[in-house]
N, C-alpha and C positions, 0 to 999 in steps of 0.2 A: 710346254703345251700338252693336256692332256688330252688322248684320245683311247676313252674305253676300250679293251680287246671286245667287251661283249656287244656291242653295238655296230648296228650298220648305217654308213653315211650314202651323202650325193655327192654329187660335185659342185652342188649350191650351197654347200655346208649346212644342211638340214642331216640331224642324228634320227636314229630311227630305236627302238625297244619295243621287241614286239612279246607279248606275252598271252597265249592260246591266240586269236581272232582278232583279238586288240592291240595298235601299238600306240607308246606314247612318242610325241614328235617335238622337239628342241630344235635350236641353230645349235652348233657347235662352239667350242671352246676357241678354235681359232675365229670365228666370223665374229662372236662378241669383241674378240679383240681387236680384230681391225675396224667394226663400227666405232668402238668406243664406249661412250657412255651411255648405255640406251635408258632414253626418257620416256619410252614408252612406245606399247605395245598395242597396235588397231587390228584386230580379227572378230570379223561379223559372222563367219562361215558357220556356227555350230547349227546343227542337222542338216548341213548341205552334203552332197554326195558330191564330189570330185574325182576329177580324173588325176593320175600322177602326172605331177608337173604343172598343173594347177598352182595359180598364186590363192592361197588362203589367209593373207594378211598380210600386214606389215608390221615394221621394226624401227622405230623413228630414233637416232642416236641423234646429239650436239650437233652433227656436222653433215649426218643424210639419213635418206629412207631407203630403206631396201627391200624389197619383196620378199616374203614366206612363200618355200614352193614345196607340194605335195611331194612326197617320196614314193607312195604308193596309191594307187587307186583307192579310196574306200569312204566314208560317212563319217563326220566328223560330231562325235559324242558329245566331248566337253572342253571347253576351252579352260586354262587354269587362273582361275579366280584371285589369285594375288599378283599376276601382272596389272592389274587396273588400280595398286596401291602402291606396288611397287616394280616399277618395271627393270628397275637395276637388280632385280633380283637373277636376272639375266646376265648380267656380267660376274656376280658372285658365286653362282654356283648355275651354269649351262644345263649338266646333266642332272639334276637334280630339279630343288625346288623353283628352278627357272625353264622347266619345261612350259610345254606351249597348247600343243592339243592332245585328245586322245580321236585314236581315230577307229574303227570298225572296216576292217580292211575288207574290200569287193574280192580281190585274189591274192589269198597269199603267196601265190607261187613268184610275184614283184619282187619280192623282200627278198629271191634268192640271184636279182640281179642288180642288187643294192652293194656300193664299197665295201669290204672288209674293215676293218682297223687298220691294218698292214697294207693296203692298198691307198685309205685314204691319207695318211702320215706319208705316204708318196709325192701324191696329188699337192699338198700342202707345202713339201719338201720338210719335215719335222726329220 
């Protein structure tokens, strides 16, 4: 199971990369695994403002749906435009070209009560 040291999780396996004001927002390497085969990906939210923990989508695999949930408060810029062709891009590669939104964070100071890597490989039991 991989889990970046550089990245910060939930406990709803939502990955977090925040870079200056902006972060970009995945599920993680384990939650692809456990849905499966995801066929596809429904998020309406871009230029909504959410709160964290907010649902901003969903994740439709073979066998269920699961809710996307905010990690941090902020405004959501862009949604990534190759889930709507190919939404298994989410099980091939999570922290990569299978992210999900970017977001404009309202307070960054959230992100510093976001899991570690080493906390969430806890959580998981990895």
């Amino acid at each position: 199971m991989n889990i970046p040291a550089d990245l910060k999780y939930t406990k709803d396996h939502e990955w977090l990369r925040v870079e200056g004001d902006t972060a970009t927002v995945g599920i993680t390497d384990f939650a692809q695994g456990e849905l499966g085969d995801i066929v596809f990906v429904d998020i309406k939210s871009e230029g909504q403002s959410l709160d964290s923990e907010a649902v901003f989508g969903t994740v439709e695999a073979v066998k269920t749906v699961s809710d996307l949930f905010m990690p941090v408060s902020g405004t959501i810029t862009e949604v990534n435009p190759a889930l709507a062709s190919d939404a298994a891009v989410v099980n091939s590669d999570p922290y990569g070209a299978g992210w999900m939104v970017r977001v404009k964070l309202s307070d960054p100071a959230q992100v510093d009560g976001l899991l570690s890597a080493d906390a969430y490989k806890e959580l998981v039991g990895g």
